[in-house]
C-alpha positions as CSV (number, residue, x, y, z in Angstrom):
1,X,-34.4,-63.3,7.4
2,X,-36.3,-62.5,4.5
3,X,-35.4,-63.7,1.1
4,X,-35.8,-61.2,-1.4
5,X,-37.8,-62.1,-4.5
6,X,-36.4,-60.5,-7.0
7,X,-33.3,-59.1,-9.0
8,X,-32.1,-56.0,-9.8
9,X,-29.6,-55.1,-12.7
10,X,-28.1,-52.3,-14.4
11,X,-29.8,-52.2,-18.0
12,X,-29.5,-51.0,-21.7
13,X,-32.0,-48.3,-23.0
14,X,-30.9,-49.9,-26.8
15,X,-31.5,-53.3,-25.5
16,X,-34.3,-53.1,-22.5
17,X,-36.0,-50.0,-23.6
18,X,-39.4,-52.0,-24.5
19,X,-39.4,-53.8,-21.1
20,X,-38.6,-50.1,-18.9
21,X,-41.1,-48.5,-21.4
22,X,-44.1,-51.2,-21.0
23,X,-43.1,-50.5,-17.3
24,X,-43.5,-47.0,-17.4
25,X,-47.0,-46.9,-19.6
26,X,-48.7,-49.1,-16.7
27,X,-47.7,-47.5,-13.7
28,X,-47.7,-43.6,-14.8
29,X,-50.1,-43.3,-18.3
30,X,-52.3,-46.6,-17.5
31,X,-52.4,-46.0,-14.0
32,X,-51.2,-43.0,-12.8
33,X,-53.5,-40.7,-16.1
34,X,-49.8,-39.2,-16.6
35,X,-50.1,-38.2,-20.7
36,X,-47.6,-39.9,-23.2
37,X,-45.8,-36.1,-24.0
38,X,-44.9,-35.7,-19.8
39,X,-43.9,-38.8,-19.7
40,X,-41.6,-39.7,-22.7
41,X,-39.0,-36.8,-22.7
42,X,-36.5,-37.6,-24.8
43,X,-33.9,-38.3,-22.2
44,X,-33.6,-42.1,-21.5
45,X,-31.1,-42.5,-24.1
46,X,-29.0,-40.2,-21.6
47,X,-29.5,-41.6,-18.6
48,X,-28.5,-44.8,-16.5
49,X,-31.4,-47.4,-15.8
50,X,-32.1,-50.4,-13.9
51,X,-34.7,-53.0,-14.0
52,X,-36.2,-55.4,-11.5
53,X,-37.2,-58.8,-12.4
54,X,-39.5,-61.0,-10.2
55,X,-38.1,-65.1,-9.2
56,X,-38.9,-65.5,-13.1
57,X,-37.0,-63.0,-14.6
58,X,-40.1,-60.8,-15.7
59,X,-39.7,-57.3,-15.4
60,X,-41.8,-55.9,-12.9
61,X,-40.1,-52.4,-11.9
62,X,-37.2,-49.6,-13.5
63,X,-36.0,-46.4,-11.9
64,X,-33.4,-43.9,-14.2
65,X,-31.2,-41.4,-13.5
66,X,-30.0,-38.5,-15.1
67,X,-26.8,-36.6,-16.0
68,X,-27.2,-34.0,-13.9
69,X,-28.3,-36.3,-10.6
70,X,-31.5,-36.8,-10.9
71,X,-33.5,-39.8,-10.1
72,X,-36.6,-40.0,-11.4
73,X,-39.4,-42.5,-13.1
74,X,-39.6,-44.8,-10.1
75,X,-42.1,-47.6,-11.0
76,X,-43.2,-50.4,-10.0
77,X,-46.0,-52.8,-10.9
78,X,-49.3,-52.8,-8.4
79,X,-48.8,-56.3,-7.2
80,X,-45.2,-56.3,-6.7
81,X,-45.3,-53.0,-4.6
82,X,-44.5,-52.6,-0.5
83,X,-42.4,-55.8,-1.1
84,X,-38.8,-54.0,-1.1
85,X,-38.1,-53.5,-4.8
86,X,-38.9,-50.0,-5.1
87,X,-36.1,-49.2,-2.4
88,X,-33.7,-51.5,-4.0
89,X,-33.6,-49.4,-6.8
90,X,-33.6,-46.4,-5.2
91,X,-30.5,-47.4,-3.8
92,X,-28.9,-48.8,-6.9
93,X,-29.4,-45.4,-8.5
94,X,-27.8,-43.4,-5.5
95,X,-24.6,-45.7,-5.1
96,X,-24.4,-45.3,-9.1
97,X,-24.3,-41.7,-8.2
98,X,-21.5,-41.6,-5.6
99,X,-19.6,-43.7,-7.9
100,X,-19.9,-41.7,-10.9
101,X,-18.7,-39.0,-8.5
102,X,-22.1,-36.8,-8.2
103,X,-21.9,-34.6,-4.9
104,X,-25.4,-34.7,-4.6
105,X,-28.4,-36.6,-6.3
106,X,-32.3,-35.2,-6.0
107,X,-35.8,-36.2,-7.3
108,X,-39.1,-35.1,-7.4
109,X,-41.2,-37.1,-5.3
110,X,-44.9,-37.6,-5.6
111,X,-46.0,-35.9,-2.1
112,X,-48.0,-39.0,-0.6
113,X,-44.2,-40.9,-1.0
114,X,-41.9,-38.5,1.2
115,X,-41.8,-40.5,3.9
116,X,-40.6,-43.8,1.6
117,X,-38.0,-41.4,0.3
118,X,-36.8,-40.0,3.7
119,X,-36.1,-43.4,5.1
120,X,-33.6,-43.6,2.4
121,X,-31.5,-40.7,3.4
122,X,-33.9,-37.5,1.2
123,X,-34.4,-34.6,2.8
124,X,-37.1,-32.3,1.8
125,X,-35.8,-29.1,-0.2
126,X,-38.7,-26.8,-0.7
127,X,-42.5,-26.1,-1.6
128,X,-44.9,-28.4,-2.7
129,X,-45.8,-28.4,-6.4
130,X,-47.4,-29.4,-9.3
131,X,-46.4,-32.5,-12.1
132,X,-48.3,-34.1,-14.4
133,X,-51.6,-33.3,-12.4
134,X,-49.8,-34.7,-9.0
135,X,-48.3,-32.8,-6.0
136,X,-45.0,-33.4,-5.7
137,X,-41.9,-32.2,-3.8
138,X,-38.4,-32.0,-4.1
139,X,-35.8,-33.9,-2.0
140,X,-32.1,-34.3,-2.2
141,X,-29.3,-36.3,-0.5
142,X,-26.0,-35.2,-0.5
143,X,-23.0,-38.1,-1.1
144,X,-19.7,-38.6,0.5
145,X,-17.4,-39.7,-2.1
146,X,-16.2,-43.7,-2.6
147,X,-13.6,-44.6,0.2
148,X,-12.2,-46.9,-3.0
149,X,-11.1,-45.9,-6.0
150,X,-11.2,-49.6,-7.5
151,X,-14.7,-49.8,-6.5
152,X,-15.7,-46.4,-8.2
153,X,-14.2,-47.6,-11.3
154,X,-15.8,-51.2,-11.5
155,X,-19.3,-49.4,-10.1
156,X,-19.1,-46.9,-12.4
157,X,-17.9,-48.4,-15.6
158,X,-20.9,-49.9,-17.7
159,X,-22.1,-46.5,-18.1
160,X,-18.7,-44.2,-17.7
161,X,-18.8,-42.2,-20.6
162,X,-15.5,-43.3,-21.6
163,X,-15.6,-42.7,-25.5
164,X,-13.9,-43.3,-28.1
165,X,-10.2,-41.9,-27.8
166,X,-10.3,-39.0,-30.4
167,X,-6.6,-39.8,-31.3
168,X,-4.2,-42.6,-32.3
169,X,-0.9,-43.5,-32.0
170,X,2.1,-45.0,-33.7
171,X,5.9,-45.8,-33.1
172,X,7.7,-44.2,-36.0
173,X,10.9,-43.7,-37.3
174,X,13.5,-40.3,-37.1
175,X,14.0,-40.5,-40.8
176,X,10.4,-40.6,-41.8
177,X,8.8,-38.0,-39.6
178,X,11.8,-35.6,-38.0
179,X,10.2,-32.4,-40.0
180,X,6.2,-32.7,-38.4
181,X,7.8,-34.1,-34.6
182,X,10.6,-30.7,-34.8
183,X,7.5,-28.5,-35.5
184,X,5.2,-30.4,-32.9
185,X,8.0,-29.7,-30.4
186,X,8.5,-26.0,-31.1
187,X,4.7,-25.5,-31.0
188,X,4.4,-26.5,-27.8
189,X,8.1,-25.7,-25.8
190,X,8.7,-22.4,-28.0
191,X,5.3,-21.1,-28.6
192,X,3.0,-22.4,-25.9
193,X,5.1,-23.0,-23.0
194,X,7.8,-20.3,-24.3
195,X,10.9,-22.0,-22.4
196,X,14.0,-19.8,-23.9
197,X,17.2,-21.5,-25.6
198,X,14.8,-24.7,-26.4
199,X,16.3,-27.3,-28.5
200,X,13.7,-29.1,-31.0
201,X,16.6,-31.5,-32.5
202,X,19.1,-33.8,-30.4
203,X,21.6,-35.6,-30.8
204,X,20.2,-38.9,-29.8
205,X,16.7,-38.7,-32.1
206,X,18.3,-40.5,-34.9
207,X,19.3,-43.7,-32.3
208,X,15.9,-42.6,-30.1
209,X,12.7,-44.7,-30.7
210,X,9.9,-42.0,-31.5
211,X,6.1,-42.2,-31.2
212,X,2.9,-39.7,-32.1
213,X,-0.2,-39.3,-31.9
214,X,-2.9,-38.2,-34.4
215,X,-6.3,-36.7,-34.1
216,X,-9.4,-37.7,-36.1
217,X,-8.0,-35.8,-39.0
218,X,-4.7,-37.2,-39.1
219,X,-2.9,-34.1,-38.0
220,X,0.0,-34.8,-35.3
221,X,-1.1,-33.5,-32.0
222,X,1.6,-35.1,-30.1
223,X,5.1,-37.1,-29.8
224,X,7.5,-38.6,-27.0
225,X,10.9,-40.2,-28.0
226,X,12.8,-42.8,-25.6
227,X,16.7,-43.8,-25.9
228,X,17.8,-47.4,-25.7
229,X,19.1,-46.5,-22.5
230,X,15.5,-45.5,-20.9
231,X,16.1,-42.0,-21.2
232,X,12.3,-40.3,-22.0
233,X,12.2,-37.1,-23.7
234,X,10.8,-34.7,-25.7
235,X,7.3,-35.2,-24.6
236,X,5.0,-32.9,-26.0
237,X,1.1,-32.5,-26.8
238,X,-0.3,-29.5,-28.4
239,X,-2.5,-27.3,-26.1
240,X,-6.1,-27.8,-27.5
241,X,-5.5,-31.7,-27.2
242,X,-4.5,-32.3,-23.6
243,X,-6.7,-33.7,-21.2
244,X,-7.9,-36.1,-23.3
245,X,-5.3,-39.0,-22.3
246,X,-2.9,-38.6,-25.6
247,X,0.1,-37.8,-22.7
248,X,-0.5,-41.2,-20.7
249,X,-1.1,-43.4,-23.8
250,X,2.5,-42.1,-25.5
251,X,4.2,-43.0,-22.0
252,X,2.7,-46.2,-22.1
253,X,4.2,-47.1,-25.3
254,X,7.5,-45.9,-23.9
255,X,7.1,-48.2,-21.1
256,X,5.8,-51.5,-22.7
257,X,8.9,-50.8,-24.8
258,X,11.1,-50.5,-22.0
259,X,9.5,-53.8,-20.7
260,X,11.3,-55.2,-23.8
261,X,14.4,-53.9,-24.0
262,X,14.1,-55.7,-20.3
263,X,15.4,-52.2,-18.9
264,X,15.3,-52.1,-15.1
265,X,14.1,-48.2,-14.5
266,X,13.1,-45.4,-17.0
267,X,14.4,-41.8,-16.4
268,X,13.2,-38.4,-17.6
269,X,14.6,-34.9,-17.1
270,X,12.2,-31.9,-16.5
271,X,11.4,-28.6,-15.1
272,X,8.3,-28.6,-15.8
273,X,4.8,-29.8,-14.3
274,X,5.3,-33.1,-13.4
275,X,2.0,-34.6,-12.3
276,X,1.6,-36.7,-15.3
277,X,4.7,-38.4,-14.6
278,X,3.4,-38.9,-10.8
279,X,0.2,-40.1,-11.8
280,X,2.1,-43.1,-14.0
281,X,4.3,-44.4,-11.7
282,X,7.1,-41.8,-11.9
283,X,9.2,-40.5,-8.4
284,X,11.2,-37.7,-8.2
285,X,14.5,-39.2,-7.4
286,X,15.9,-35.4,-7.3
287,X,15.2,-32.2,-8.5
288,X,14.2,-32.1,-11.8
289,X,14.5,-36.2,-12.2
290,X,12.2,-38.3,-12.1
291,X,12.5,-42.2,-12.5
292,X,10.2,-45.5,-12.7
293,X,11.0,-49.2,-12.0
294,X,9.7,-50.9,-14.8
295,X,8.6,-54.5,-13.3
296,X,9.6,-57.5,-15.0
297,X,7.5,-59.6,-17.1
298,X,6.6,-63.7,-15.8
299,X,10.0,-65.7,-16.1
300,X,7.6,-68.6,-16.4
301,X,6.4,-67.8,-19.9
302,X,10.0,-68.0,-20.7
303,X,10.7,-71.8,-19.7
304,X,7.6,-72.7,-21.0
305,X,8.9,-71.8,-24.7
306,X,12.0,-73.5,-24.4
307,X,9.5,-76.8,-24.6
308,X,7.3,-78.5,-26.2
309,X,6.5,-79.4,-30.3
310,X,6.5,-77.4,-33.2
311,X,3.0,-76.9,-34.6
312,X,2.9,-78.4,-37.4
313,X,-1.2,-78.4,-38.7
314,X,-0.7,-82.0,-39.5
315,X,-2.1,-83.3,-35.9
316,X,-5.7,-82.8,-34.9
317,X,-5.6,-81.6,-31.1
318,X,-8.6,-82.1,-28.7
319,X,-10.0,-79.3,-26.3
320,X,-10.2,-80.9,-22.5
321,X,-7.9,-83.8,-23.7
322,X,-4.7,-83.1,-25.3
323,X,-2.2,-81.7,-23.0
324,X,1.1,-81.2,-25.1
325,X,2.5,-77.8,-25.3
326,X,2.2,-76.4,-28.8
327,X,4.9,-73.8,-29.8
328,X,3.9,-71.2,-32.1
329,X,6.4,-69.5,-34.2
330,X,4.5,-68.0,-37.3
331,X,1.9,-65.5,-37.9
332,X,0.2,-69.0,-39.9
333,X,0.5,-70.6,-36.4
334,X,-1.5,-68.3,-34.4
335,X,-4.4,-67.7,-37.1
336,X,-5.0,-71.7,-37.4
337,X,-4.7,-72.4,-33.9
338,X,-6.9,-69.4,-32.7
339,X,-9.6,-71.0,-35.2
340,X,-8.7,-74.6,-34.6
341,X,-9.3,-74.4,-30.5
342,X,-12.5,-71.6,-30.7
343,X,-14.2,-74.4,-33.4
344,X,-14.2,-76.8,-30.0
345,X,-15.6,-73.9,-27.9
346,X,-18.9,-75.6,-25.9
347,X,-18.9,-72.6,-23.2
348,X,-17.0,-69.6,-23.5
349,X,-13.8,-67.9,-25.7
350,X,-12.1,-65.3,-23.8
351,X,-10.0,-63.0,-25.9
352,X,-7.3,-60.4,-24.3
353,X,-5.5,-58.1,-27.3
354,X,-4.6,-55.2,-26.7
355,X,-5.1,-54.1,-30.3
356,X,-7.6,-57.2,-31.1
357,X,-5.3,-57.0,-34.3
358,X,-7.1,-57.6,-37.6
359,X,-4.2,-60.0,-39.1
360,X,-5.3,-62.8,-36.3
361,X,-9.0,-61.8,-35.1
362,X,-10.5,-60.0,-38.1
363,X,-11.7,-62.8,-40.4
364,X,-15.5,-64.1,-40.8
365,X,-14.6,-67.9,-39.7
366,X,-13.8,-66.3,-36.4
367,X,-17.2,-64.0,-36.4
368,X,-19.0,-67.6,-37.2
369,X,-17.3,-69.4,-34.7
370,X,-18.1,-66.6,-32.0
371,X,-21.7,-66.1,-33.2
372,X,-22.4,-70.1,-33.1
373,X,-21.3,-70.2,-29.4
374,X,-23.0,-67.3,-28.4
375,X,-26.7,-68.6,-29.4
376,X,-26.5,-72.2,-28.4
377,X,-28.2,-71.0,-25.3
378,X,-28.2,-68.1,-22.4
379,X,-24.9,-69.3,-20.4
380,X,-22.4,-69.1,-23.6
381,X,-20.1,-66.3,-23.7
382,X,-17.5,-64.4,-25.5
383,X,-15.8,-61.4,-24.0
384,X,-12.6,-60.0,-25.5
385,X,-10.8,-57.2,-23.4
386,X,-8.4,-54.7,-25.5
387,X,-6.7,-51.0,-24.5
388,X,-7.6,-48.6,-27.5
389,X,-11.1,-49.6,-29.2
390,X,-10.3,-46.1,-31.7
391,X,-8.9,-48.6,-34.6
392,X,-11.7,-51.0,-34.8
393,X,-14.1,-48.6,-34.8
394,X,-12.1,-46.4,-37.0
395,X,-11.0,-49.1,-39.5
396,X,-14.1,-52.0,-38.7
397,X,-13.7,-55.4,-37.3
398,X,-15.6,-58.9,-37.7
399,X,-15.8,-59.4,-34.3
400,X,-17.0,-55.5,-32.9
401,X,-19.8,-56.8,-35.3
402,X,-20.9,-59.3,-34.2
403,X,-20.9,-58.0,-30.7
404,X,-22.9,-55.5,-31.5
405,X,-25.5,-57.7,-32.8
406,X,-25.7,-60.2,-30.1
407,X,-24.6,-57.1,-26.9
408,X,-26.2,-59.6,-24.3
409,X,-24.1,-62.3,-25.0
410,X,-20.9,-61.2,-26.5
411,X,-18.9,-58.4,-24.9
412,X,-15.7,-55.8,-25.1
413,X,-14.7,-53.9,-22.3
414,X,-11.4,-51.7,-22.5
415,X,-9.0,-53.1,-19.6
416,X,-8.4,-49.9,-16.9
417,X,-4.9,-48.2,-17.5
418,X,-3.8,-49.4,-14.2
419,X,-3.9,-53.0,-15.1
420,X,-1.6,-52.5,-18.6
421,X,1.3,-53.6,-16.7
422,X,2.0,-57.0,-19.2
423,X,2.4,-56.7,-23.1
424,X,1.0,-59.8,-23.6
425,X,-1.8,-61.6,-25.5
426,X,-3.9,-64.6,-24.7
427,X,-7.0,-66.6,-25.7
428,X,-8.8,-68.8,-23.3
429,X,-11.1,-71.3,-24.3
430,X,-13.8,-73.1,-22.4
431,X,-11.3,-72.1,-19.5
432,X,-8.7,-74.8,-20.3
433,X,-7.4,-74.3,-23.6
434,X,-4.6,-71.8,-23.4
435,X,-3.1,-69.7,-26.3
436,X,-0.3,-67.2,-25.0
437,X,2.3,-65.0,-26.6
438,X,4.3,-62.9,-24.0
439,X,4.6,-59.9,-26.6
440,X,1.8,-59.2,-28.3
441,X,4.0,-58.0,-30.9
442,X,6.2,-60.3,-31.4
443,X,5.2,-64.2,-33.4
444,X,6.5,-66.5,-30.5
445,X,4.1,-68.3,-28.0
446,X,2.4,-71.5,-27.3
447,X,-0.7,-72.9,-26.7
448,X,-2.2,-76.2,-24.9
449,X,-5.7,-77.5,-25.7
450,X,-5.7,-78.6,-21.7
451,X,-4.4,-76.3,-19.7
452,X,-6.1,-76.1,-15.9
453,X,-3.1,-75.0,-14.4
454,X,-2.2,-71.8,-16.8
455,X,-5.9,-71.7,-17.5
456,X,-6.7,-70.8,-13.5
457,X,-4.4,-68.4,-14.0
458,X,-4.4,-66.1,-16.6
459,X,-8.3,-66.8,-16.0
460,X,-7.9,-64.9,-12.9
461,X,-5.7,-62.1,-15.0
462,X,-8.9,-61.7,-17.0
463,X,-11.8,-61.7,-14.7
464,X,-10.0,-59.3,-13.0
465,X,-9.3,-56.6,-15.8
466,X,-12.7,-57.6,-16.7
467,X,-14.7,-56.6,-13.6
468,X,-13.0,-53.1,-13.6
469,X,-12.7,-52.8,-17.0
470,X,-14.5,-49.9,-18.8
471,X,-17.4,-49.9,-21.4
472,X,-17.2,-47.5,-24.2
473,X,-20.9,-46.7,-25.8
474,X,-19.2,-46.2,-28.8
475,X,-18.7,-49.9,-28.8
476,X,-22.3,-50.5,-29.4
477,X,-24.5,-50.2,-32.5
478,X,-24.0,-46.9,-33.9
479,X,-26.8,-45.1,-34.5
480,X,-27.6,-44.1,-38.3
């Protein structure tokens, strides 16, 4: 057996661009005569790349690919060629491909190559022609689709064109907001979906908990309302705005709700098209009824409040040495333990909020902190994992800035819908030091400056949600 020498990773045109464009110029203008207009198209800001580094991590080859499944500027430096690294990134691009769902990927190769490209599953798919000067030909490969859907998410994610969420939601109350959730719901049961004798008021809004969502512009696109006994209803989204996850987000709010009201199954009635209640958890349990078990939350958390010392601020706690359990009770307690336990930080902070909320992680002591760690040297980290990035963006953060400045070494990744089962809110610190409130809205939780036990743990929780958690590119540096 061979050992391969070199590596291959998925890159960043914003960050790697020099190193896949210095690539490029050698192999196709130095080399290859191919002028700077044919070769610089305007499209790499588009397209997925990868790079190939030799044993010491200089780049000696790239390959792209497309939106609409092509693969194309395959390069690879003279002295590294017939060595493997050309079909290794061949192959990266393709199982990118399947992932991201393409049916069929293609390329146009340079003529003298077809056999190279055949051995990797091309076929040829026409005449011979002329590019940039050179014959070439095109092939194409048709994919079978990912057996896991898992996979296809975690493969496909540091590219997926997730976005920002063009909406936002709130829980709000009957009193405030009865007039704009009434009109929502006739809009879209009277006039869209034109069900006769509809009812836009009930009985149980005024005791109901009611949320909506809001588009870019602040106008209500959407609403759902739950009763204290689990009863989901009135669950509406205006026409233009569907498809664009506003449905699944407001039953998620119902749920995480239900989770603490400790309710042991959710319920709603309905005639209509119930896929979205299929595709989040729901079963018909007869006609017209559908129900979900809402899982209970870890008991363990539980005992673990109902011991150890108040936090005071007075005692000066050690990371890897102190092992008393801290309970937090105040809004104070969190934002001076949070900075307290990150000060200590020697290799990595690891932050999971599902609204990264400004009142604990907003503040430029924090920023410091993270940007201190992350330059000490290539093997610090900080990755924070949240469910909606809209209201940082919207509204700014310390930390989404500093990320963006330092991408390579400090990340956020938007955990996949299917792991939101848990409400709760942790920080993890050199992997030891725990902090941990079960309800992320709520001012109760603890924390323990050594931890390996609960660290392991909810370590696992987060490398998990982590590795099939989704990139937004709107996370990044915007562009001006």
């Amino acid at each position: 057996m061979e050992i391969r020498k070199f590596n291959i990773r998925e890159a960043d045109w914003e960050t790697d661009g020099k190193q896949l464009s210095n690539i490029r110029r050698l192999v196709f203008i130095v080399e290859q005569k191919v002028s700077q207009e044919e070769e610089w198209d305007g499209r790499d800001e588009e397209s997925w790349h990868w790079i190939a580094t030799d044993s010491s991590d200089v780049p000696i080859g790239t390959a792209r690919l497309l939106p609409d499944g092509q693969i194309g500027r395959m390069a690879v430096l003279g002295q590294h060629r017939k060595h493997g690294v050309g079909a290794a990134l061949l192959e990266q691009a393709v199982e990118k491909a399947r992932h991201l769902g393409f049916e069929q990927v293609y390329l146009n190769a340079q003529t003298h190559a077809q056999g190279f490209y055949e051995r990797s599953g091309f076929v040829l798919d026409g005449e011979e022609f002329m590019e940039a000067g050179i014959p070439h030909i095109r092939m194409i490969q048709e994919l079978s689709p990912p057996v896991d859907n898992v996979q296809r998410r975690a493969l496909a994610s540091p590219e997926l064109d997730v976005s920002v969420k063009p909406f936002d939601t709130a829980e709000v109350r009957w009193v405030d907001e009865s007039r704009t959730i009434t009109r929502i719901r006739k809009q879209v049961f009277e006039t869209e979906l034109k069900l006769a004798d509809y009812q836009a008021q009930e009985e149980d809004d005024d005791s109901a908990i009611h949320w909506i969502a809001t588009n870019d512009d602040d106008h209500v696109v959407g609403s759902i309302r739950m009763t204290p006994k689990g009863e989901i209803g009135q669950f509406a989204v205006v026409e233009e705005c569907r498809g664009q996850g506003i449905g699944t987000t407001l039953l998620e709010l119902a749920l995480q709700r239900a989770r603490r009201f400790r309710l042991p199954t959710v319920h709603m009635i309905t005639d209509l098209d119930a896929t979205i209640l299929e595709n989040n958890g729901f079963e018909a349990a007869e006609p017209g009824l559908f129900e979900r078990t809402i899982e209970p939350e870890n008991m363990e958390v539980e005992k673990r409040q109902n011991a150890g010392e108040e936090f005071t601020g007075d005692i000066t706690y050690r990371l890897g040495h102190d092992k008393q359990l801290i309970l937090l009770r105040r809004e104070s307690d969190f934002q001076n333990i949070i900075i307290e336990m990150c000060r200590q930080a020697k290799q990595s902070i690891q932050i999971y909020s599902p609204n990264l909320t400004h009142d604990l992680f907003d503040s430029a002591e924090l920023m410091q902190i993270c940007s201190r760690l992350a330059r000490r040297n290539r093997y610090t980290k900080v990755e924070m994992l949240i469910f909606d990035p809209h209201r940082i963006i919207k509204n700014g953060h310390a930390l989404l800035n500093i990320s963006r400045k330092l991408p390579s070494s400090i990340g956020i990744r938007i955990v996949d819908p299917d792991m939101r089962q848990l409400n709760h809110e942790f920080v993890l610190v050199d992997s030891h030091g725990v902090i941990y409130r079960q309800d992320y809205e709520s001012w109760e939780g603890t924390a323990c400056f050594f931890d390996i036990t609960e660290g392991n743990r909810l370590g696992r929780q987060f490398t998990a949600a982590w590795e099939s958690g989704l990139l937004d590119p709107n996370l990044r540096q915007l562009r001006i």
